[in-house]
C-alpha positions in Angstrom: 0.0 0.0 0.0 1.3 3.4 -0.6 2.6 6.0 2.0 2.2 9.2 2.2 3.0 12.5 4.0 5.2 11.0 6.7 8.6 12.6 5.8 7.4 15.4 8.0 5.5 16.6 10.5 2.6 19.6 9.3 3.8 22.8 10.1 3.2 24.2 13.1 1.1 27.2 14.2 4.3 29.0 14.9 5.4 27.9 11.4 1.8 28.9 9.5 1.2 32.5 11.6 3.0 35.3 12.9 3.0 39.1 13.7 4.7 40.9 11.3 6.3 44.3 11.0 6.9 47.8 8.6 10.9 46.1 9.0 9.7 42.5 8.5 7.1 43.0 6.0 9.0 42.6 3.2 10.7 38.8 4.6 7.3 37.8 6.0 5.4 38.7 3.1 7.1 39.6 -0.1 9.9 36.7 0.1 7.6 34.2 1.9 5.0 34.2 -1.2 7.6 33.4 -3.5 6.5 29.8 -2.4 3.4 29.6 -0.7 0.7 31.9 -0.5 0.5 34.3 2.2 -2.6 35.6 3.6 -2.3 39.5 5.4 -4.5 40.5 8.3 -4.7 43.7 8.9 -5.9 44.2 12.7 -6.2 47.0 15.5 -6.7 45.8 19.0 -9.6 48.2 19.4 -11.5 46.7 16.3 -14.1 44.4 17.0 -15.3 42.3 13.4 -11.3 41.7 13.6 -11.6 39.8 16.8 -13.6 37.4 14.8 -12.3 37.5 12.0 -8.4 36.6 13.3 -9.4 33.2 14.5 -11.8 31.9 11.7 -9.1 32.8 9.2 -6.4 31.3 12.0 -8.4 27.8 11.9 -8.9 27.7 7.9 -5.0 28.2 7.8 -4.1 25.8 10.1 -6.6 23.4 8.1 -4.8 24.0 5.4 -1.9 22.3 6.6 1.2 24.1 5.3 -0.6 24.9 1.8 -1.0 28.8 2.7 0.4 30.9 5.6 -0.7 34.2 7.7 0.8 37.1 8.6 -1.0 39.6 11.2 0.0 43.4 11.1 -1.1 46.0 13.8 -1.9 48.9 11.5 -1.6 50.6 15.0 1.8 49.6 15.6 2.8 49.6 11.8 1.6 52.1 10.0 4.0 52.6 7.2 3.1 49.4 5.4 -0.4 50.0 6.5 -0.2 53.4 4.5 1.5 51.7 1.4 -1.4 49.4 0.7 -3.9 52.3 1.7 -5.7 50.3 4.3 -8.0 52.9 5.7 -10.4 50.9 7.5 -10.1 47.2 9.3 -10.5 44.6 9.1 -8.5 44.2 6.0 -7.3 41.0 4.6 -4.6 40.6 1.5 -3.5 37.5 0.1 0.0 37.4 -2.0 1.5 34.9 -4.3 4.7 35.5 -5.5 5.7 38.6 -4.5 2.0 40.2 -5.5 -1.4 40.8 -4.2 -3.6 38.3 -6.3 -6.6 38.5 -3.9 -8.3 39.9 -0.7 -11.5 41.6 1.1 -12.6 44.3 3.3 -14.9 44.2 6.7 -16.2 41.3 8.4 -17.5 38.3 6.0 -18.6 34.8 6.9 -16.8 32.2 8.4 -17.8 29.8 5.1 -16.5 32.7 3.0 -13.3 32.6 5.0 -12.7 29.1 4.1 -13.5 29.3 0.4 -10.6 32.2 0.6 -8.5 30.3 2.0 -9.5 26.8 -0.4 -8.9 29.3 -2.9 -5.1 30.2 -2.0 -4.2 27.1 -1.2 -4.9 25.8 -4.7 -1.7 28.5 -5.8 0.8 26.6 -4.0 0.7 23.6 -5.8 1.5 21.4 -2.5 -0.7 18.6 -1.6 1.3 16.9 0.7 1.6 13.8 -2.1 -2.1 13.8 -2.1 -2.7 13.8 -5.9 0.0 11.4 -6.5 -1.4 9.0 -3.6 -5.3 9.5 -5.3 -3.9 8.0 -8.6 -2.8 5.3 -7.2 -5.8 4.2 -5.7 -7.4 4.8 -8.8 -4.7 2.2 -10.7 -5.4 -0.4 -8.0 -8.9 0.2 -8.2 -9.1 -0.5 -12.1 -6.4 -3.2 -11.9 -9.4 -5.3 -9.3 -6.7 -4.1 -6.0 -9.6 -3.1 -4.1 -8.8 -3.7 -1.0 -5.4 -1.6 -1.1 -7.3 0.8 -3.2 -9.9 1.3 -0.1 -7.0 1.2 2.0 -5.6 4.3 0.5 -8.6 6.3 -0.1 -9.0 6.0 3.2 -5.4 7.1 4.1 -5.9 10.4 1.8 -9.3 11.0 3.4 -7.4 10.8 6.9 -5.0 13.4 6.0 -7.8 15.6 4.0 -11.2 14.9 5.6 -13.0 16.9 2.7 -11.3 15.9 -0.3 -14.5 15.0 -2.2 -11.9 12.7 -5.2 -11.1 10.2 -1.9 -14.2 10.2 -0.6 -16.0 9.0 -3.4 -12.7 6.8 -4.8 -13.4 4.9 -1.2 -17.7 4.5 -1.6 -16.6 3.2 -5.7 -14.1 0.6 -3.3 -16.7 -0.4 -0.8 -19.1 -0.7 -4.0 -17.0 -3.2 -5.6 -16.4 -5.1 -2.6 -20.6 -5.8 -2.3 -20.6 -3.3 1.1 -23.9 -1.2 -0.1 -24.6 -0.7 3.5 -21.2 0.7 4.3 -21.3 2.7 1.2 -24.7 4.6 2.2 -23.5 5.2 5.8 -20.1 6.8 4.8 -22.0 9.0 1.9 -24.6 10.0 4.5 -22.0 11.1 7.1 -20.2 13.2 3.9 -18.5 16.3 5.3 -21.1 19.5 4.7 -18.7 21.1 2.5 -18.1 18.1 -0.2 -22.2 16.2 0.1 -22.8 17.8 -3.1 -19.3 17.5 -4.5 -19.5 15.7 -7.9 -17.4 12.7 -7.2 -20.0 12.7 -3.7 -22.7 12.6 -6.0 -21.7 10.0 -9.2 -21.2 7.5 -5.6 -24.5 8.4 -4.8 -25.7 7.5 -8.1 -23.5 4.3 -8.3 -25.4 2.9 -5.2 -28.7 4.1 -6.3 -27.9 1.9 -9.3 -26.2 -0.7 -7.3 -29.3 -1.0 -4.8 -31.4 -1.4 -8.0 -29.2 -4.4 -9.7 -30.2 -6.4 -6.5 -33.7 -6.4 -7.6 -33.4 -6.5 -10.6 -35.7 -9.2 -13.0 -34.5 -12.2 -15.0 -33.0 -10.6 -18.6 -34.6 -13.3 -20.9 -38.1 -13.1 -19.0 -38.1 -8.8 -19.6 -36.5 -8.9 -22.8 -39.5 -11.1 -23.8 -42.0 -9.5 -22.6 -40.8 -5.7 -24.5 -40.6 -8.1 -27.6 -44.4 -9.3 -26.9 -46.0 -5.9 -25.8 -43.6 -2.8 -26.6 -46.0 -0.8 -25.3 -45.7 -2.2 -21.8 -44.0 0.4 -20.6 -43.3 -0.8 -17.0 -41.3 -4.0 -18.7 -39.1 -1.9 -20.6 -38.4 0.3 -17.3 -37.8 -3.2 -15.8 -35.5 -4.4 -18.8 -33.4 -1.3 -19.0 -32.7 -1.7 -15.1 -31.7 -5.7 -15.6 -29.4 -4.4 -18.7 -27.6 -2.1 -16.9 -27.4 -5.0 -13.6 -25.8 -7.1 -16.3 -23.3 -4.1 -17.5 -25.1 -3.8 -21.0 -25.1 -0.1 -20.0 -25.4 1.6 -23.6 -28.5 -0.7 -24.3 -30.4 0.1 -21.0 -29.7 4.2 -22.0 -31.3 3.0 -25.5 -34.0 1.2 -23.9 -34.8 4.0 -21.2 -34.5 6.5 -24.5 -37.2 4.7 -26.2 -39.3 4.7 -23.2 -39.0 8.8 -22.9 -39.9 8.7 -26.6 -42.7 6.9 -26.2 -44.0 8.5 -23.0 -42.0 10.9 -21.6 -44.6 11.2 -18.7 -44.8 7.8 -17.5 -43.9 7.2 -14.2 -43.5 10.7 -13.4 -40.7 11.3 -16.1 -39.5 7.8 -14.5 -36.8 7.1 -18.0 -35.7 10.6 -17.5 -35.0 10.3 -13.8 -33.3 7.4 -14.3 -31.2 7.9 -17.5 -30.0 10.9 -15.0 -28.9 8.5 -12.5 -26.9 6.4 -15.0 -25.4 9.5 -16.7 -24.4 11.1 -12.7 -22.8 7.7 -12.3 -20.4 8.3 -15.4 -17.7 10.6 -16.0 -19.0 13.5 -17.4 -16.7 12.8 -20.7 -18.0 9.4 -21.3 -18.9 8.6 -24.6 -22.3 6.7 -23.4 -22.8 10.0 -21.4 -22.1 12.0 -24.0 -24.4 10.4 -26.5 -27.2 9.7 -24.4 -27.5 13.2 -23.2 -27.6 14.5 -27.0 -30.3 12.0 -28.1 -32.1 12.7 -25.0 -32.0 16.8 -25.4 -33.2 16.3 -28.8 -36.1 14.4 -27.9 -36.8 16.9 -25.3 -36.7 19.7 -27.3 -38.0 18.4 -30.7 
């Protein structure tokens, strides 16, 4: 199984935040961004939103594990540098990369707001703590049947990054292919608030969905049968496309659930709709079935 991100300990707070001066400015800012981006707060003891603010954007750092640092000025106790930036009122919050302010915002904002900022900076740096490496090769072992290790390391990644939406739903596509439905559904249920709606949260979602449906799904000869006897029976062509894609002939249950929308796009309450949806969520965006099943589908709609 692979390792990952134990060469070194995550920076400290000591190592992530500091006060900075009009002297220091310039090593604590200016040189510091050259390779990681650094976030500047500018503060006053007598301000009260910045008495908020500090800590939220303190604990979004810290999160962020070494990807982005802070730096905290007392525009009281430094107002040269204050002056150069033209901060007139607090709080006031710059973000540098490479020697230049790329980003920033003025006055209180909330804390959700302060993490997307700091999400946002942390993306610059280009440092994942061999995250991205470790993610693709769960992925291999996934596709080459090591599922096991392949949960094993999703699992590892989600450990060091609790909301990294890729892992999460790399370890439900595991669990999935080990038969674990139950497991699955309890570890997309408990998905972090800030990734539930993530799109690799939501093709797992779809997966099991299609997964729970496979179980029940009807004998193959018996429905294919019955759509040749009565084509008009729409609920056996519903039941056919579901047993086609149990047995993996997904491009003929799209077909199947395309005909049904063409022949009543009603039924069910849009039932071939809602599920050529589900199939389509469970795919990569760039797959070919997805791709052509989406085309047929808008043209149908908007014929």
């Amino acid at each position: 199984m692979l390792e990952f991100g134990q060469t070194q300990d995550a920076p400290g707070a000591a190592d992530l935040i500091k006060d900075s001066t009009d002297a220091s400015f310039m090593a604590d800012v200016i040189e510091a961004s050259q390779t990681v981006p650094v976030i500047v707060d500018f503060w006053a003891p007598w301000c009260g939103p910045c008495k908020t603010l500090g800590p939220q954007l303190e604990a979004a750092v810290k999160a962020a594990r070494g990807k982005v640092k802070m730096v905290k000025v007392d525009i009281d106790q430094n107002q040269q540098i204050a002056g150069q930036l033209r901060v007139q009122s607090i709080p006031m919050v710059y973000a540098f990369h490479q020697g230049q302010p790329v980003d920033g915002f003025q006055g209180a904002v909330t804390e959700a707001e302060v993490k997307q900022f700091v999400e946002k900076l942390s993306a610059l740096s280009g440092e994942d703590n061999g995250l991205a490496e470790a993610l693709e090769a769960a992925e291999a072992m996934l596709d080459e049947g090591a599922v096991v290790d392949a949960a094993q390391t999703f699992a590892a990644i989600l450990g060091e990054e609790p909301e990294n939406p890729a892992a999460l739903g790399g370890l439900a596509r595991a669990h999935l292919a080990l038969g674990e439905l139950d497991r699955v559904e309890a570890l997309l249920n408990n998905a972090p608030a800030a990734i539930a709606s993530a799109a690799e949260v939501e093709a797992a979602r779809a997966q099991l969905e299609l997964a729970r449906q496979a179980e029940d799904a009807g004998p193959l000869s018996e429905l294919a049968a019955a759509v040749e006897a009565d084509p008009t029976n729409h609920q056996a062509r519903f039941d056919y496309a579901l047993a086609l894609h149990a047995a993996g002939q997904v491009p003929d249950a799209v077909e199947q659930l395309l005909d049904l929308f063409r022949r009543d796009r009603e039924w069910n309450d849009g039932a071939a709709k809602s599920q050529l949806f589900t199939i389509f969520d469970a795919l990569k965006p760039e797959d070919p079935i997805v791709l052509a099943g989406r085309r047929k589908l808008s043209s149908m709609i908007f014929a």
